[in-house]
Structures are given as C-alpha cells and as structure tokens.
TORZA-842028 format. One line per 3 residues: number of its first residue (from 1); their letters; for each residue x, y, z of N, C-alpha, C. Coordinates in Angstrom, 3 decimals, padded with zeros to 6 digits. Atoms other than C-alpha are relative to their C-alpha. Layout:
% residues N
NUM = A = X Y Z X Y Z X Y Z ~ ...
END
This chain:
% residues 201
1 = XXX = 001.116 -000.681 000.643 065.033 064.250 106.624 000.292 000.128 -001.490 ~ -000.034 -000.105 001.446 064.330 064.129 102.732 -000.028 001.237 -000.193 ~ 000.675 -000.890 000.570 064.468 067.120 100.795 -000.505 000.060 -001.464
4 = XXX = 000.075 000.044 001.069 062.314 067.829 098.070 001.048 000.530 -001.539 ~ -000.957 -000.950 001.065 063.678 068.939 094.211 -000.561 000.983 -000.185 ~ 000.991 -001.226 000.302 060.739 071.572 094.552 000.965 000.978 001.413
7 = XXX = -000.436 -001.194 -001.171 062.692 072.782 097.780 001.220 000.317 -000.199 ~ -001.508 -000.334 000.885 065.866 072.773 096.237 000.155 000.901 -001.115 ~ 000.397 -000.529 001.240 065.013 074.271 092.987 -000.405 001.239 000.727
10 = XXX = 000.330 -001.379 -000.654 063.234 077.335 095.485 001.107 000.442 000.452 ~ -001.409 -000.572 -000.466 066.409 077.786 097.364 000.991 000.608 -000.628 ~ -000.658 -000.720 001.107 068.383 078.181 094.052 -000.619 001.110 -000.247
13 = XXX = 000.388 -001.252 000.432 066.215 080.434 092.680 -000.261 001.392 001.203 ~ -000.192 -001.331 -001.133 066.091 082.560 096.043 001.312 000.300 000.162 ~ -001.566 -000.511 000.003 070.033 082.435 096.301 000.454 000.805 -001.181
16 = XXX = -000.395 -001.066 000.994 070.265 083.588 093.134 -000.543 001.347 -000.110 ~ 000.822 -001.341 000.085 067.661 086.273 093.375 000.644 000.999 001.045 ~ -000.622 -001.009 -000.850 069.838 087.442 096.526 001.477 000.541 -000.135
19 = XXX = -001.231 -000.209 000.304 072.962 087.559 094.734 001.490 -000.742 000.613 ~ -000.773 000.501 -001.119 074.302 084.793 097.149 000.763 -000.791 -001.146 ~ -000.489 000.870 000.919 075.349 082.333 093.951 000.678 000.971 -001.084
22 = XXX = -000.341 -000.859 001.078 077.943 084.051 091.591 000.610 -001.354 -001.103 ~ -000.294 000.845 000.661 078.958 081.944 088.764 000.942 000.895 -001.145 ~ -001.067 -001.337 000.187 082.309 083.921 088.098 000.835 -000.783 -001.400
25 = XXX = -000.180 001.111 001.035 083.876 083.261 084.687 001.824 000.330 -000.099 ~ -001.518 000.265 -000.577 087.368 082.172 084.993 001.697 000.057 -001.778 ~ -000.270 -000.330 001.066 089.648 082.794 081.855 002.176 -000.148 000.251
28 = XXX = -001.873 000.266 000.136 093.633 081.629 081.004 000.703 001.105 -000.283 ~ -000.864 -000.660 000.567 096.230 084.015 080.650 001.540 -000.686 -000.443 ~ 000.845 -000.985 000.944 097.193 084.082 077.931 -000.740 -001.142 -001.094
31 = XXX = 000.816 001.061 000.893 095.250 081.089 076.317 -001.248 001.113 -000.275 ~ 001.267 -000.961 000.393 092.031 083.205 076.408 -000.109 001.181 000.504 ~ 000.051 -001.184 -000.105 092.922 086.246 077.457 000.983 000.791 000.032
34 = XXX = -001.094 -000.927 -000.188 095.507 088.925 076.884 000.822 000.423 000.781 ~ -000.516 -000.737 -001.338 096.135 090.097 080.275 -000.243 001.350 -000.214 ~ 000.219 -001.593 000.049 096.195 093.669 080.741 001.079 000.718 -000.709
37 = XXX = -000.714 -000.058 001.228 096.938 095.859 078.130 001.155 001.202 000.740 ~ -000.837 -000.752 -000.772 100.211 097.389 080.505 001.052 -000.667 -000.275 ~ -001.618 000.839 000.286 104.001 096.659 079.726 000.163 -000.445 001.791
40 = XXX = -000.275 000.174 -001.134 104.940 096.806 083.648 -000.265 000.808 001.207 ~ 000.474 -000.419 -001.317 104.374 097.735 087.208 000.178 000.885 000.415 ~ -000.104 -001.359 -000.269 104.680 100.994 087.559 -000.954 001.007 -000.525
43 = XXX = 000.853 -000.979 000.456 102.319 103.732 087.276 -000.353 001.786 000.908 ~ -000.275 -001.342 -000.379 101.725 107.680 088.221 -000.183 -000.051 001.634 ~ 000.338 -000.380 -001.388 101.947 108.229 091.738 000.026 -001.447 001.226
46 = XXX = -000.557 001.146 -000.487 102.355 104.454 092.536 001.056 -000.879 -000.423 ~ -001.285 -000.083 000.940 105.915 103.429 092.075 000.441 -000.983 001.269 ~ -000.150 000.880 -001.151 107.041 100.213 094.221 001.323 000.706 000.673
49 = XXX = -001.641 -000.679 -000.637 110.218 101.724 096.729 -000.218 -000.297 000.858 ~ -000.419 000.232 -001.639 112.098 101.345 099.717 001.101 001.731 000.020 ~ -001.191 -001.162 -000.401 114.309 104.439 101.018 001.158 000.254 -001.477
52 = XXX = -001.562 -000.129 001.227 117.293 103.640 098.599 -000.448 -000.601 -001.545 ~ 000.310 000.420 001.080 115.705 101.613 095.687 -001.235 -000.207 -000.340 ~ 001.290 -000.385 000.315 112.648 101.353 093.555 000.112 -001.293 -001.079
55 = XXX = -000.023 001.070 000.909 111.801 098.387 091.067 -001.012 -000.305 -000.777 ~ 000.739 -000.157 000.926 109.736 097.983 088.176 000.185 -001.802 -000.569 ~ 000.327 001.309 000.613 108.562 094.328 086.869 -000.785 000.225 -000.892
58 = XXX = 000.573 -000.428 001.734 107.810 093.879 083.187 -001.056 -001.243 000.076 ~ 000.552 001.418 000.030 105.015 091.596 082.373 000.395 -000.094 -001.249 ~ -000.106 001.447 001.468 105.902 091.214 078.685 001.538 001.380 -000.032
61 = XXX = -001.157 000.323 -000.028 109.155 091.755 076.941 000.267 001.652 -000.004 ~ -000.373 -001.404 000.013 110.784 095.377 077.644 000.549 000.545 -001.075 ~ 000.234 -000.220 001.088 111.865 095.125 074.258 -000.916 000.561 -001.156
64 = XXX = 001.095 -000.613 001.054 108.820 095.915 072.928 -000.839 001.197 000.142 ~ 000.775 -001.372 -000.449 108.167 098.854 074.653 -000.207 001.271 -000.423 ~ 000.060 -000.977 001.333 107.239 101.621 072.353 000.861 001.236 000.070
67 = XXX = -001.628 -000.797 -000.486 110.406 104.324 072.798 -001.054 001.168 000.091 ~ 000.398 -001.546 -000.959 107.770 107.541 073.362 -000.682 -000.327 000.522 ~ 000.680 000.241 -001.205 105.710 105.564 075.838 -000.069 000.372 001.145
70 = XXX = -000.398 -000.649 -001.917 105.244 107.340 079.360 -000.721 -001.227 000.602 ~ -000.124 000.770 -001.612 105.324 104.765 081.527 -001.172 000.076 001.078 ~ 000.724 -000.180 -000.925 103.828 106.401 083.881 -001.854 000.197 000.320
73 = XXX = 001.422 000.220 000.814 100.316 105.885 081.410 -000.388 -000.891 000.930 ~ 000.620 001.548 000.467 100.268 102.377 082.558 -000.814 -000.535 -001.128 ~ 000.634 000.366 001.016 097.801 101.789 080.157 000.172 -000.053 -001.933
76 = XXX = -000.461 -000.133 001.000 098.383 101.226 076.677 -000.589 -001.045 -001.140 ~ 001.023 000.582 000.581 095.625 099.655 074.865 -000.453 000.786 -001.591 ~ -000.380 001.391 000.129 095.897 098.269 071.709 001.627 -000.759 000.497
79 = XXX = -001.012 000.382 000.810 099.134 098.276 071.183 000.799 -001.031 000.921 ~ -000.341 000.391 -001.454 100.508 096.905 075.026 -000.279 -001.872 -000.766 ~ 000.522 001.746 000.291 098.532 093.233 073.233 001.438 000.018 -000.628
82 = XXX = -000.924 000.843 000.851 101.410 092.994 070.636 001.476 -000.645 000.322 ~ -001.108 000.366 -000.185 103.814 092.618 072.460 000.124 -001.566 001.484 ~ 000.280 002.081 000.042 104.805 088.483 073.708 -000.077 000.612 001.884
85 = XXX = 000.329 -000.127 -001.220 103.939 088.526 077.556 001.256 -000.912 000.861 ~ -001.532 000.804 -000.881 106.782 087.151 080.526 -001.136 -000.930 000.890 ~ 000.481 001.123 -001.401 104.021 085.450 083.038 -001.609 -000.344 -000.873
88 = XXX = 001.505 000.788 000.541 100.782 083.264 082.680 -000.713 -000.318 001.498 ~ 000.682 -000.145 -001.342 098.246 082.685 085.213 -001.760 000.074 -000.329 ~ 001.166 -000.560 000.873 094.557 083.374 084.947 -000.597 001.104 000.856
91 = XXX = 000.712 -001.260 -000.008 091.640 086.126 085.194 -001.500 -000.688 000.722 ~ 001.721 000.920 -000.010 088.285 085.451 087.502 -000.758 001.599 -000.132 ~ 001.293 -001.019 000.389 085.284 087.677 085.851 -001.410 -000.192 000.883
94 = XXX = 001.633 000.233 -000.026 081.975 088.448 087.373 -000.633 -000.720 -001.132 ~ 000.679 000.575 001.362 080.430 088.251 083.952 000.823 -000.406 -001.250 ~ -000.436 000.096 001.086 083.074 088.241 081.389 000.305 001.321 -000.452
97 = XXX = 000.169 -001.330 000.463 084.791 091.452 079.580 -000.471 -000.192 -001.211 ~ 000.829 -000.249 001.764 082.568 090.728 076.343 -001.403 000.214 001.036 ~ 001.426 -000.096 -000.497 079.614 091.005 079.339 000.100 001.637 000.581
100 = XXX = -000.070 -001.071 -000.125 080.912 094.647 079.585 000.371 000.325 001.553 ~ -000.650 -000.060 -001.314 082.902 094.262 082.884 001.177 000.671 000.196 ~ -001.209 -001.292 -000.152 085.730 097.117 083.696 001.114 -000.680 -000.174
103 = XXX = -000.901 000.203 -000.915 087.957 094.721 085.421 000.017 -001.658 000.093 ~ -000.080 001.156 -000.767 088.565 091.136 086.639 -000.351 000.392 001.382 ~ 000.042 -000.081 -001.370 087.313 090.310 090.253 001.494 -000.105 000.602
106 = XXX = -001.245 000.183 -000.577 090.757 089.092 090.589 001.234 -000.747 -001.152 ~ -000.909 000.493 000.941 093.952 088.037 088.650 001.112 -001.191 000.775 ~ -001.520 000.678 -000.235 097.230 085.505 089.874 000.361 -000.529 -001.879
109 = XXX = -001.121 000.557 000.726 100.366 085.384 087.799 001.240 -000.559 000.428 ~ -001.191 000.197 -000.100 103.182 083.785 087.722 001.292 -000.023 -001.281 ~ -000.563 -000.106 001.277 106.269 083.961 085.480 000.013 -000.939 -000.311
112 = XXX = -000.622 001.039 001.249 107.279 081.875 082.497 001.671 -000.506 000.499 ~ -001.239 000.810 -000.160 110.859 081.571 084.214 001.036 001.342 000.303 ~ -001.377 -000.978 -000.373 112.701 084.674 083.916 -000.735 001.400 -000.795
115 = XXX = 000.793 -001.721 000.338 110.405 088.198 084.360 001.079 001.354 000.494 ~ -000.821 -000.737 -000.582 112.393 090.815 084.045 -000.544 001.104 000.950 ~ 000.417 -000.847 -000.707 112.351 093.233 086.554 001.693 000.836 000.590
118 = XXX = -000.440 -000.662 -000.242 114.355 096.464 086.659 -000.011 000.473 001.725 ~ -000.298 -000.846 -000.660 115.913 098.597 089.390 000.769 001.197 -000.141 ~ -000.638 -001.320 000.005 117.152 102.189 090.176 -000.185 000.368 001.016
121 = XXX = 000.383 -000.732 -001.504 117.865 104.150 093.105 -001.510 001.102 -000.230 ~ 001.385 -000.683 -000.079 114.533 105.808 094.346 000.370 001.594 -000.405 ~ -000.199 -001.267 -000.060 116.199 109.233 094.418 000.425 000.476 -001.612
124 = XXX = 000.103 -000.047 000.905 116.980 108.935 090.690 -001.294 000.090 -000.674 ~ 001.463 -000.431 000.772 113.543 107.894 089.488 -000.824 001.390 000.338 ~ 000.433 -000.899 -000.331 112.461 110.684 091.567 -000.228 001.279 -000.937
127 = XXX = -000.200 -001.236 000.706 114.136 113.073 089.819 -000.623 -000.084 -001.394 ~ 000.473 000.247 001.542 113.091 111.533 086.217 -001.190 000.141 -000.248 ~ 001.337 -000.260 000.538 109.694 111.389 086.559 -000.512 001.644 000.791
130 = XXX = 000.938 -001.235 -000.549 109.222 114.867 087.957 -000.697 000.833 -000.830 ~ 000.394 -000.576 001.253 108.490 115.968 084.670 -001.669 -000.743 -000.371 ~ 001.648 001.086 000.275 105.442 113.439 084.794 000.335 -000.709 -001.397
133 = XXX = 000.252 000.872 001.178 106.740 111.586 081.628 001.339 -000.771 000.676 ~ -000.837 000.940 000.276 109.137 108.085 081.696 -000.139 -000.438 -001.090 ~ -000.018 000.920 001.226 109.978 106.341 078.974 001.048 -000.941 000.228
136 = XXX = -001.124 001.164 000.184 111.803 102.893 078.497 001.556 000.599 000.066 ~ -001.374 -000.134 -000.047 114.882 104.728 077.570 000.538 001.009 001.139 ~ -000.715 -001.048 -001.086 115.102 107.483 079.831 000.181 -001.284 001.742
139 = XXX = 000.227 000.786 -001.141 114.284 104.735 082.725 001.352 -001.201 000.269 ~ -001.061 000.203 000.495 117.256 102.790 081.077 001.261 000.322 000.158 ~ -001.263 -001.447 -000.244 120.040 105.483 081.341 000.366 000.073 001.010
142 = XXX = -000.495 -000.402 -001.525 119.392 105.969 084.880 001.330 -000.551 000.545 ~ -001.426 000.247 -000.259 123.071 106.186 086.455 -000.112 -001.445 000.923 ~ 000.021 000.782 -000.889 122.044 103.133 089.023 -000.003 -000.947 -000.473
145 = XXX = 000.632 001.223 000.874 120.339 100.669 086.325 000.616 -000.994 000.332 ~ -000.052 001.142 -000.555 120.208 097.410 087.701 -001.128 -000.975 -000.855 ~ 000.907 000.936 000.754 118.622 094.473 085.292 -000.064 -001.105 000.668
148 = XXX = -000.020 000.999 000.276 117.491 091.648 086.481 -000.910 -001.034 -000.274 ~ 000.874 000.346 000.160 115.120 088.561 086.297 -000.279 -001.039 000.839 ~ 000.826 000.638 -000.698 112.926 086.844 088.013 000.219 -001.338 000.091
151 = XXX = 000.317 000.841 000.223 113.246 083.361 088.487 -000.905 -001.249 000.917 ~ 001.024 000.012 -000.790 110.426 082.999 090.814 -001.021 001.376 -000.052 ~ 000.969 -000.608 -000.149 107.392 085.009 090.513 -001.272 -000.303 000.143
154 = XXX = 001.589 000.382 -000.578 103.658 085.405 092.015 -000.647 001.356 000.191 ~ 001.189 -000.444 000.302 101.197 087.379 091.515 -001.569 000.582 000.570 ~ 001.592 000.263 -000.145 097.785 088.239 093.229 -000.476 001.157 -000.239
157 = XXX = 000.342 -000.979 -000.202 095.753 091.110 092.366 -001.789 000.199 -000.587 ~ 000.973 -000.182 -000.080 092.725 092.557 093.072 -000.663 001.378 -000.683 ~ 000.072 -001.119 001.062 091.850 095.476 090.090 -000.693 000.898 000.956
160 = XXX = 001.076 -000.778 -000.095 090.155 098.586 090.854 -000.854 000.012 -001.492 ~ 001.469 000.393 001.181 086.901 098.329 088.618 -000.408 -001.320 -000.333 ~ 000.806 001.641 -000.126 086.547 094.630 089.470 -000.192 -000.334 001.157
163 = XXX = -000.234 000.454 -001.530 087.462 093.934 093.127 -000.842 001.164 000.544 ~ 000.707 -000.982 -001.296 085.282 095.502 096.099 001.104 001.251 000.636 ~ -001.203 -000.332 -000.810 088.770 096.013 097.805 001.193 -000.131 -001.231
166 = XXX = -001.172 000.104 001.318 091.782 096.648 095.527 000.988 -000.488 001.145 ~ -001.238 000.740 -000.900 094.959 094.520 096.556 001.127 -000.268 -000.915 ~ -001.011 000.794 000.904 098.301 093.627 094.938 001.161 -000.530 001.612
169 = XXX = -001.758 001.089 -000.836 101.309 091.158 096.386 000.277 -000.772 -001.074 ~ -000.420 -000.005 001.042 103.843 090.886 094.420 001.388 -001.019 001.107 ~ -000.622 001.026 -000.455 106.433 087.889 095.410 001.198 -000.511 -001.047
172 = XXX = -000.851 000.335 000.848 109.534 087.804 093.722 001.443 -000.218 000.134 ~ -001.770 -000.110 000.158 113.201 086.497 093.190 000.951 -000.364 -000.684 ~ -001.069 000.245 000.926 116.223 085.905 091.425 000.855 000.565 -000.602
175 = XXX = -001.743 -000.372 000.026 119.408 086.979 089.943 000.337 001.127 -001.032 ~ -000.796 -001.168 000.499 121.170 090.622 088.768 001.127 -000.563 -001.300 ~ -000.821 000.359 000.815 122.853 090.244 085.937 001.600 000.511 000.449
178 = XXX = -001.252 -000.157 -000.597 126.141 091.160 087.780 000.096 -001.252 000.859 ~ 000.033 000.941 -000.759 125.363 087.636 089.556 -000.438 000.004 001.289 ~ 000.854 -000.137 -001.192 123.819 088.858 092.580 -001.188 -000.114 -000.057
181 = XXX = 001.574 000.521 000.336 120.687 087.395 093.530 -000.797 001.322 000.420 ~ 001.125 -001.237 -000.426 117.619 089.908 094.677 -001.276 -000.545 000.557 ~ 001.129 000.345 -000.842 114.413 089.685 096.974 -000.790 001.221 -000.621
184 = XXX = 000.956 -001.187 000.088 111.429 092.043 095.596 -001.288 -000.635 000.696 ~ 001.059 000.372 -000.373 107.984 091.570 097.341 -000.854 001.467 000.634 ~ 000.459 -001.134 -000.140 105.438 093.979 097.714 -001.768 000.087 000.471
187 = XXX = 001.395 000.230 -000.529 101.969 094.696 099.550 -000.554 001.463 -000.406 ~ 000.632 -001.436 000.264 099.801 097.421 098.312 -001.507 -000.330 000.686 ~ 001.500 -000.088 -000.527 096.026 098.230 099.850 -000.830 000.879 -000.585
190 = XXX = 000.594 -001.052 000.591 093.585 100.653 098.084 001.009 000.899 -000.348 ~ -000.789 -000.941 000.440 096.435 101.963 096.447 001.014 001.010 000.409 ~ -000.956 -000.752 -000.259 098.418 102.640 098.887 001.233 -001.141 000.569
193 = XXX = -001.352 000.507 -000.684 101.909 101.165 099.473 000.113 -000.655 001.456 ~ 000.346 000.456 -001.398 101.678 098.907 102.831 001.638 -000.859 000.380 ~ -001.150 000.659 -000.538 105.278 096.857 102.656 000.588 -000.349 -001.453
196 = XXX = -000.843 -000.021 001.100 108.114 096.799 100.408 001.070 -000.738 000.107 ~ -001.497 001.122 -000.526 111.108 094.263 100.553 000.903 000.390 -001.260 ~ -000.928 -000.027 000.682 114.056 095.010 098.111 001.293 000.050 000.324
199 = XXX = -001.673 000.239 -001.283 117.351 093.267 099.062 001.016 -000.749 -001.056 ~ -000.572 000.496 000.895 120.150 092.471 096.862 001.326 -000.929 001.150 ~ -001.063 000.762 -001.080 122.556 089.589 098.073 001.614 -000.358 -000.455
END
C-alpha cells in the first residue's frame, strides 16, 4: 500500500502536536558546554558510602577548588566554569539551556584518563560535616585521606530539573597512590542511595 506525503505530513504534525516527536538537543562536554558548574560528587545529605568508607570524585581539577568552598553547596556557579574539567562526555537537552531549561534530560561522562577521586573513612566525614560546612582542606586533613585516580570512568546521569526520574551510576577504577588499585561504583534512585561498591585491592 502507497502512502501519501499529505498522510505523512498529517501524522507529523499530529505526533508532534501529541508530544510523541522530541527533537532533543544534544551538546559536547566540554566542546559546547561547560558541564555543571560543581567541582565533585558530593553534596548535603547525599554523600556516596559503604559502612567503613566514603568517596568523593572530582570532575575538574581539586586544585582549583576555592579554599572557603562548602562542599557540601555542590553548586558553585560562575566560578566552578574556571576551573579545567577531568572527564568529557556529552549533555541531551529538551530544548537547550539558552531555551531556558533547568537541567539536561540526561548527561554520560567519562574521564580524560586519570579523575581523581578521594577517600576517607565514613565515620570521619561524619564527624566533619556535622557542622554542615566542608571545605577542600578540611576534607584533605582527614586522618584516613586516601588519593586516588581513576583510570576508568563512566558516567550516566539523570538531573533533577531535567529527567522525569532522577538516576546516577557511577562506574569507576584505578589506582591509590600507595599503589593499590580501588573499585568505586555507585547506584543512586530519586536521591536515594541504592548500591555502593568501594574495595581497595
């Protein structure tokens, strides 16, 4: 059976009128887009852990992290842009954030090669942030401090103020600067903590 371009052309314009066709706009990190303006993965009340340890992944360089920064902001918009980013990946938009969109529908990163990503026993950070402020250096200090970096990382996440469903998995590994390697991987669901892997070998 033929179809017309008059019945084709109706179908579009009814899919679109039902919101069935999205034409989502897809954007490089960081060719055309910044990423989010956050040093690393940690934020108030969501803090990746297992029983004994807790771990924090930087997306850009921990160097540049402003010394009275709380941490526990996440957010940190402008200044979070100036500093050089550890992973690349891209951003898919409904409309675009120049079309006044909160959020990405969805993000994947991966690192550049070697993201760092801190550790500390959980029962330390505990105690540090009870005050409700971290900062780089106090986070630093901690008696446990464990540096290391990534040399595998992945990425998927699903924002709140873009995604329907908020999601992160976080997929990571590679080596302690004491030469021990490390396993981090992590499942979150609407913000809440669902599976945590942190295993040093």
């Amino acid at each position: 059976m033929r179809i017309s371009k008059t019945s084709i052309l109706l179908f579009v314009a009814v899919a679109i009128g039902m919101g069935i066709v999205y034409a989502n706009v897809r954007l490089l990190v960081p060719q055309e887009s910044p990423g989010s303006p956050f040093y690393a993965r940690i934020e108030r009340g969501l803090i990746h852990h297992t029983e004994e340890w807790a771990a924090i992944a930087f997306y850009r360089d921990p160097s540049c992290v402003p010394l009275d920064f709380n941490l526990l902001d996440l957010f940190d918009a402008p200044r979070a842009f100036g500093c050089a980013l550890t992973v690349h990946g891209f951003e898919s938009w409904k409309n675009g954030p120049s079309q006044g969109d909160m959020a990405p529908i969805q993000s994947k990163l991966q690192g550049d090669g070697a993201v760092p990503i801190w550790f500390v026993r959980w029962n330390e950070l505990q105690a540090a942030v009870a005050d409700d402020v971290l900062t780089i250096g106090e986070l630093e200090s901690l008696p446990s401090f464990l540096e290391g970096y990534a040399t595998f990382f992945e990425e998927t996440l699903h924002p709140m103020g873009g995604a329907q469903q908020t999601m992160l998995e976080i997929i990571a590994y590679g080596l302690l600067e004491d030469g021990r390697s490390f396993e981090y991987k992590v499942t979150e669901v609407k913000g809440t903590l669902k599976h945590v892997t942190i295993e040093f070998k």
